[in-house]
N, C-alpha and C positions, 0 to 999 in steps of 0.2 A: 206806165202811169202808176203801176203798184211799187215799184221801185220808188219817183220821186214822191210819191205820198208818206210813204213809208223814211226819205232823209228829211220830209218836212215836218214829220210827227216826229223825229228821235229832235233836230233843231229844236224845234218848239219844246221839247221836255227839257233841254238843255237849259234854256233861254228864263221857262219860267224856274228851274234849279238856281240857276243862277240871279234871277232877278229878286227871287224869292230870298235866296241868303244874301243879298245885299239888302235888301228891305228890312231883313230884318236886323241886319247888325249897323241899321242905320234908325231904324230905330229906339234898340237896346245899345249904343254906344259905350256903354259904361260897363257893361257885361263883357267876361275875358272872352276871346274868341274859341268855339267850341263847347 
């Protein structure tokens, strides 16, 4: 159980990493990437 909690929390940090840098060069589109 402390196993899959623990690939469900690194997922999840991924997930808002990633969702969080598309959010945000989807809202600064005009801004270089980086």
């Amino acid at each position: 159980i402390l196993i899959i909690k623990g690939i469900n929390h690194t997922v999840g940090v991924v997930l808002l990493v990633i969702v969080g840098g598309y959010l945000r060069l989807d809202l600064t589109p005009l801004d270089p990437p980086g």
